[in-house]
C-alpha positions as CSV (number, residue, x, y, z in Angstrom):
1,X,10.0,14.3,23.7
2,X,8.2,15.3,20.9
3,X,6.5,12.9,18.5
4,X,6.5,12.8,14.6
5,X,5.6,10.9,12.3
6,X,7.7,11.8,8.7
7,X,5.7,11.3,5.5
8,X,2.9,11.9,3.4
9,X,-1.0,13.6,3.8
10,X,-3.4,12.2,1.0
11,X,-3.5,13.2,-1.9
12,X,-2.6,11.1,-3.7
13,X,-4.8,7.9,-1.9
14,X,-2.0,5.3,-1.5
15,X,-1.1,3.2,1.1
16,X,1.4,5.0,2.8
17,X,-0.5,7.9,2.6
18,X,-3.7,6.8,3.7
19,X,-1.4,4.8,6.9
20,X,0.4,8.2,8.0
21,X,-3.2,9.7,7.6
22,X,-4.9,7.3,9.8
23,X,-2.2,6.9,12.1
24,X,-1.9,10.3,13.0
25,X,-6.2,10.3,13.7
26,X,-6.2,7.0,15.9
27,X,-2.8,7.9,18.1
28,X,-4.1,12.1,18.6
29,X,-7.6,10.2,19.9
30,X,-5.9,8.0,22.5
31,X,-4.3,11.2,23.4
32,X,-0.7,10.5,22.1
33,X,0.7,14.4,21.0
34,X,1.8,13.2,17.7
35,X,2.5,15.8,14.4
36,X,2.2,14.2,10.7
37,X,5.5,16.1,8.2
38,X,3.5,15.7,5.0
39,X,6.4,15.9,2.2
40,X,3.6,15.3,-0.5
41,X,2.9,18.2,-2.5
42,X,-0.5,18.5,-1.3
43,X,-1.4,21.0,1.8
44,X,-3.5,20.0,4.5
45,X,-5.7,22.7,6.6
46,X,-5.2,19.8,9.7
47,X,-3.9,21.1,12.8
48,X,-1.4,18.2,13.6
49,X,-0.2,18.3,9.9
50,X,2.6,20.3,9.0
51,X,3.1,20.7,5.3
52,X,7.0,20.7,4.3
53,X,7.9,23.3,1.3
54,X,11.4,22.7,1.4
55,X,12.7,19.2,2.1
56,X,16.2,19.4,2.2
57,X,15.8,22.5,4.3
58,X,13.4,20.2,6.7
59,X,16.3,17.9,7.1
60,X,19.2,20.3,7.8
61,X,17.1,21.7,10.1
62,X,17.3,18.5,12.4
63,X,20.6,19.1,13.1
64,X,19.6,21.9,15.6
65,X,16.5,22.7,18.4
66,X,15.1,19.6,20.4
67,X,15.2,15.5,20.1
68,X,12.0,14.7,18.7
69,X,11.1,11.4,17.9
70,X,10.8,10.2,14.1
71,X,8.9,7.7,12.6
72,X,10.1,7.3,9.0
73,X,7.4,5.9,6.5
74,X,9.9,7.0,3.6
75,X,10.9,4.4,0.8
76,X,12.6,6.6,-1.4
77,X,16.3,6.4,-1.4
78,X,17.3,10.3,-1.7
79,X,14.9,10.6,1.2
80,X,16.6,7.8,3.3
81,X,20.2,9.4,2.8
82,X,19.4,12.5,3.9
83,X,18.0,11.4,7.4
84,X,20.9,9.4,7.5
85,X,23.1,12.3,6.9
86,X,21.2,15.2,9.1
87,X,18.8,12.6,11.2
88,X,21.5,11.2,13.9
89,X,20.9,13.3,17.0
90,X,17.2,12.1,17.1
91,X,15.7,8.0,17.4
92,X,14.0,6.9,15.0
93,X,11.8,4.1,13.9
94,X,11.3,2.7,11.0
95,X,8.3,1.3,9.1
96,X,8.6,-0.8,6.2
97,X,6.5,-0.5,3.4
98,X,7.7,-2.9,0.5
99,X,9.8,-5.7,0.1
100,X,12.2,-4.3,-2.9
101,X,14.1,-2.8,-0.4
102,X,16.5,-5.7,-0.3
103,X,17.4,-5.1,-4.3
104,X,19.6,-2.0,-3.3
105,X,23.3,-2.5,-4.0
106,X,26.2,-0.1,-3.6
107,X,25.8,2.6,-1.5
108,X,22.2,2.8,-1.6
109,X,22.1,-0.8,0.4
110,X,24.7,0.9,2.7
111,X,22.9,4.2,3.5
112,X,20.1,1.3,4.8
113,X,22.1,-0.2,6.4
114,X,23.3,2.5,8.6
115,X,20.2,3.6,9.3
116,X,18.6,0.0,10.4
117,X,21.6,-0.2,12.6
118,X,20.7,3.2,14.0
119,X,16.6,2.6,14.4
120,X,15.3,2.0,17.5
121,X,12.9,0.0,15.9
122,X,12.2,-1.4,13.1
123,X,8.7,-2.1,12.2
124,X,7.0,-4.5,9.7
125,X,4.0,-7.0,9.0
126,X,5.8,-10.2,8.0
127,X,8.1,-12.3,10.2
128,X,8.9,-14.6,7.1
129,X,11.0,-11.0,5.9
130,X,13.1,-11.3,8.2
131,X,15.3,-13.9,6.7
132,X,16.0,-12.0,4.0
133,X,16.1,-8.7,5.5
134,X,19.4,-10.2,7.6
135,X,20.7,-11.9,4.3
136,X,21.7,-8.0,2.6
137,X,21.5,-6.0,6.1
138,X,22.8,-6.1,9.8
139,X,19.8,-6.3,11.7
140,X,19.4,-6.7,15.0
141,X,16.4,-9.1,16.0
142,X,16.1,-7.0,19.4
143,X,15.1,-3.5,17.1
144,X,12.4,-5.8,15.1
145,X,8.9,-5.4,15.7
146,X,6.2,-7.1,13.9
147,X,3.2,-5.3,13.3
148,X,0.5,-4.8,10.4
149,X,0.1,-1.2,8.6
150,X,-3.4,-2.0,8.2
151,X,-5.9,0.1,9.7
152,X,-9.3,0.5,9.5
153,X,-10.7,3.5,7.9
154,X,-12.8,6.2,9.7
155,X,-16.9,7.0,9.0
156,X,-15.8,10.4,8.0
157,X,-13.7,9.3,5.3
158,X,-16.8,7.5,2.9
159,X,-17.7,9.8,0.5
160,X,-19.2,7.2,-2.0
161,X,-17.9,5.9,-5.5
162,X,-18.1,8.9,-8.7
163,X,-21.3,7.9,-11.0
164,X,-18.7,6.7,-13.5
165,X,-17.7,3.6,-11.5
166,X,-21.3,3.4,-9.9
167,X,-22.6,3.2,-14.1
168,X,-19.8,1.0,-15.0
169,X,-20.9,-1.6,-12.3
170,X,-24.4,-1.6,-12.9
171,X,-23.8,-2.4,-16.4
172,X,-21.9,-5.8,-15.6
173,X,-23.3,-9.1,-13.8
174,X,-19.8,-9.5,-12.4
175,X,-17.2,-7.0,-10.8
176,X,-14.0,-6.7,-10.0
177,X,-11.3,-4.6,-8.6
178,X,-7.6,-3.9,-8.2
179,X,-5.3,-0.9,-7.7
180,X,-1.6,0.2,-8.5
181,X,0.3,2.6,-7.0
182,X,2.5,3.2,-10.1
183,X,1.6,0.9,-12.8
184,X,5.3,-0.3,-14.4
185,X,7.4,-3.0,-14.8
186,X,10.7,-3.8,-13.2
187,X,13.1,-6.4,-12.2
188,X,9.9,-8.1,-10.5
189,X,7.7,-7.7,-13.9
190,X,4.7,-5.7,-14.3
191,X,4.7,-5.3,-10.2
192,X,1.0,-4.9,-9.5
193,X,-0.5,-7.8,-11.7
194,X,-2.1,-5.9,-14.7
195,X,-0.7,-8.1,-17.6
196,X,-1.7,-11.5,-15.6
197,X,-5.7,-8.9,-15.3
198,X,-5.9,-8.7,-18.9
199,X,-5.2,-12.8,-19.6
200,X,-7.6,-13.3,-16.9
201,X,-10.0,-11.4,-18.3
202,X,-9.8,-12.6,-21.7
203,X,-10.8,-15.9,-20.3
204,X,-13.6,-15.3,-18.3
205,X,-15.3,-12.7,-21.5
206,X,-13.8,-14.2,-24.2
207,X,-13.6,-17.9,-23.7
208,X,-16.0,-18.4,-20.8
209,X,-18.8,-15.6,-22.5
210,X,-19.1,-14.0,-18.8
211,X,-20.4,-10.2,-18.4
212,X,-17.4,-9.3,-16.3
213,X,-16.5,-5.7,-15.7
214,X,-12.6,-4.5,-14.2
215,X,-12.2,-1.3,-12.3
216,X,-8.5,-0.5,-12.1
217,X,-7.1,2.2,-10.1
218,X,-3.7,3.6,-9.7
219,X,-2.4,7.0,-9.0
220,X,0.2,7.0,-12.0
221,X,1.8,5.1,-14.7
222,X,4.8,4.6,-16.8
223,X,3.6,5.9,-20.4
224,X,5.0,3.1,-22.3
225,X,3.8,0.0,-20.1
226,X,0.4,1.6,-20.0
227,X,-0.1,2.3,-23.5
228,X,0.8,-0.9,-24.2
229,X,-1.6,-2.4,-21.6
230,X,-4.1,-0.8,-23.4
231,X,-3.5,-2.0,-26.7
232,X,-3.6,-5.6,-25.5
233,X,-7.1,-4.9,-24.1
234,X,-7.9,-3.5,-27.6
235,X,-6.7,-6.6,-28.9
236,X,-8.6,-9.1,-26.7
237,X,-11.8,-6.7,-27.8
238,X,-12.1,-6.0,-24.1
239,X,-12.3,-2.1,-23.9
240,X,-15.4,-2.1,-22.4
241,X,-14.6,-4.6,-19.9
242,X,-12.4,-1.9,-18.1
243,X,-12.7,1.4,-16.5
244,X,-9.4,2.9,-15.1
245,X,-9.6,5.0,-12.6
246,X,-5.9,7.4,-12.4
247,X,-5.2,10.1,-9.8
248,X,-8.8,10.0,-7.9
249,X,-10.0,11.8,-5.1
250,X,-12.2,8.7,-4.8
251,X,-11.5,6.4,-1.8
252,X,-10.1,2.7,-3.0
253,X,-11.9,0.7,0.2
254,X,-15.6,2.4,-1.2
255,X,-14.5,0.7,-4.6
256,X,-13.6,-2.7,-2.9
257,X,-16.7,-2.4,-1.4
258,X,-18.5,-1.9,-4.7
259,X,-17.3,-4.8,-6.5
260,X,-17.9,-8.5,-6.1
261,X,-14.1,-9.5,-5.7
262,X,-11.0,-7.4,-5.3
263,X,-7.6,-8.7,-7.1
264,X,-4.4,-8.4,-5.6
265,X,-2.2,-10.2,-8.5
266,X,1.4,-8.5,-7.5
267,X,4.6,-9.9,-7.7
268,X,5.8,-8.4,-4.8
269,X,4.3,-7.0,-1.7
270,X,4.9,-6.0,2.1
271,X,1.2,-6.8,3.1
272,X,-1.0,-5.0,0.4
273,X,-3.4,-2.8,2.5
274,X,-5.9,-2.8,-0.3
275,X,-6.7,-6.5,0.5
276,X,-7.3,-5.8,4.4
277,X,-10.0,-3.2,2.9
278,X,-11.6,-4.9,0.5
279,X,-12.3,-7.8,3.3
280,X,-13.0,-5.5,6.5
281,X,-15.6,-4.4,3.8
282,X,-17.2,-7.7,2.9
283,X,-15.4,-8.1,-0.8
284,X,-13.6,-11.6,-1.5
285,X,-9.8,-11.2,-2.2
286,X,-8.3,-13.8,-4.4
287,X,-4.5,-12.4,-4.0
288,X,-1.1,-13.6,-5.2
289,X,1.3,-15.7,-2.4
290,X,3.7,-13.1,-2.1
291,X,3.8,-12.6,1.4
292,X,1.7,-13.4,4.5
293,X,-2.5,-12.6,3.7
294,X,-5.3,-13.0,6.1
295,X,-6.6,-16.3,6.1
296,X,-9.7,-15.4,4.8
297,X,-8.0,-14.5,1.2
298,X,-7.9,-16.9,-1.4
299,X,-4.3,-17.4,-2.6
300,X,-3.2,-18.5,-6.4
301,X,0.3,-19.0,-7.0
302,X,2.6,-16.0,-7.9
303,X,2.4,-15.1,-11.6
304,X,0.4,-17.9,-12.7
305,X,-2.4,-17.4,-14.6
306,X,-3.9,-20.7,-14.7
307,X,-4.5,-20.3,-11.1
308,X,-5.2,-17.1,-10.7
309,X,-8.3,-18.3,-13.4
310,X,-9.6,-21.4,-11.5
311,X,-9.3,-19.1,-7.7
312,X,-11.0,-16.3,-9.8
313,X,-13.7,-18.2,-11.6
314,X,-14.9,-20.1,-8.3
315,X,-14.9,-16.7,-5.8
316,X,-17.2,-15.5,-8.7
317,X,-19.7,-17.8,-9.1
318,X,-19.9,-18.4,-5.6
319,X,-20.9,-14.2,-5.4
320,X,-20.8,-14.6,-1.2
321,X,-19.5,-11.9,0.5
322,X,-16.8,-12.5,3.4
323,X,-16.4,-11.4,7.3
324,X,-13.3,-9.6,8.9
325,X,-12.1,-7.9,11.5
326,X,-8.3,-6.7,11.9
327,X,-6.0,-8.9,14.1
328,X,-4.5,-5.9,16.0
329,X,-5.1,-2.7,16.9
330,X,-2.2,-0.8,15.4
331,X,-2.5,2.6,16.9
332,X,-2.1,1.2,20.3
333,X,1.0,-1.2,19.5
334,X,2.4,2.3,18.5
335,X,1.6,4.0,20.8
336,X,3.7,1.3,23.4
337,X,6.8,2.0,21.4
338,X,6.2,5.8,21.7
339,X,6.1,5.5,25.1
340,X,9.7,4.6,25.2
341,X,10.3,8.1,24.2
């Protein structure tokens, strides 16, 4: 049966993006006859990527030829109903990338639904989600399979930082890190941590008098909550304290790797792939408590700023770099469960 994984070839550099990518490498090397369906809008010239140009089409289209096995790495809703509606002839498994998935109501919870009760599997990094997941969804603990999304990037994928980040890091004693996919706020609150950056950083330049330097990169951004991110940085007289980095063909774990310490501050979070990089690269992680984190992070207390400050301010001053190596080699685990198929 054939194999495919369903979702997205970099660009843009996100997690799910850089997963499929990576995914699809590692499984084709142990010799596992896997194809990526990129639905991004970027092409790929790879020969076991095929780029969609008309989604719904690609969906309709499963409801004739062969079974093929999919492996969903989709989060967005509209997506998710329409391989429930033209996806039932085929298995699937199911990889879950964030935790806000258990916010849908109506019949957005219910097209889940169906579809974790068709899954073969269902596949994500945190057993302590599982409570909740069976609080808004029937799940069956037989389908669940708990597995990191972490993996390790390739030689052939360094390409070094851009001169701008390179300048901007050289210019400060101290150097730091973090990323957004879409910088916004929701029900959760500004999601990646940004607002809890800035009061952060005012302490440690403004109260403290340390030469601290923020690189901040994201892919996009609601207008509003940016724009008003910036003006706070104005405020604290902090703008050359930050460089943001938007919509880069720059590589986030050659960032990391840059900087002194990487910050994951979010509010919510499935496993946060950037913090596996940053550490597999040598960079100390001070990250919220969100979710289950290597050991060899240093966890603060969700949204509070007063820890985030004292984790922050001792990682600094200690400048050591750290040592790790990931718990499990995720290709192969997958490539088990394909086997099945």
């Amino acid at each position: 049966m054939k194999k495919e994984i369903w979702g997205f070839y970099p660009p843009p550099l996100g997690g799910i993006s850089m997963y499929c990518k990576r995914l699809s490498e590692k499984l084709r090397a142990k010799d596992v006859d896997v194809l990526l369906r990129n639905f991004a809008k970027s092409k790929s010239d790879k020969e076991y990527v095929v780029d969609v140009d008309h989604r719904i089409w690609q969906f309709v289209s499963l409801l004739f030829g062969k079974k093929r096995l999919i492996h969903s790495q989709f989060t967005n809703i509209f997506m998710l109903l329409l391989l429930y509606i033209f996806g039932w002839r085929h298995p699937l498994i199911m990889t879950l990338h964030n935790r806000r998935i258990i916010l849908l109501g109506g019949w957005k919870k219910w097209v889940v639904n169906r579809l974790f009760l068709r899954a073969r599997y269902i596949v994500y990094n945190d057993s302590d989600y599982t409570a909740e997941l069976q609080k808004h969804f029937d799940i069956d603990l037989n389908k669940i399979v708990i597995l990191p999304t972490y993996i390790s990037p390739s030689k052939d994928e360094c390409r070094g930082v851009t001169p701008e980040i390179a300048e901007f890091c050289n210019r400060h004693k101290y150097t730091m890190s973090a990323n957004a996919h879409r910088l916004m706020n929701n029900v959760f609150g500004d999601v990646y941590g940004l607002d809890q950056i800035i009061e952060l950083m005012n302490r440690l330049v403004n109260k403290d008098g340390m030469d601290v330097g923020l690189v901040f990169c994201m892919v996009e951004y609601d207008d509003n909550y940016y724009n008003e991110s910036l003006r706070t940085i104005k405020k604290y007289n902090l703008k050359n304290n930050f460089l943001f980095v938007i919509a880069s063909p720059v590589n986030g774990f050659e960032v990391w790797a840059h900087t002194d310490l990487f910050l994951r501050p979010t509010m919510s979070d499935m496993e946060g792939i950037s913090v596996k990089e940053a550490l597999e690269f040598g960079t100390p992680v001070v990250a919220s408590d969100v979710c289950v984190r290597p050991r060899e992070a240093v966890l603060y207390r969700k949204a509070d700023v007063d820890d985030l400050y004292d984790k922050v301010s001792g990682v600094l001053k200690e400048k050591k770099r750290v040592e790790y190596s990931p718990e499990v080699s995720v290709p192969d685990e997958l490539a088990k469960l394909y086997s099945h198929f």
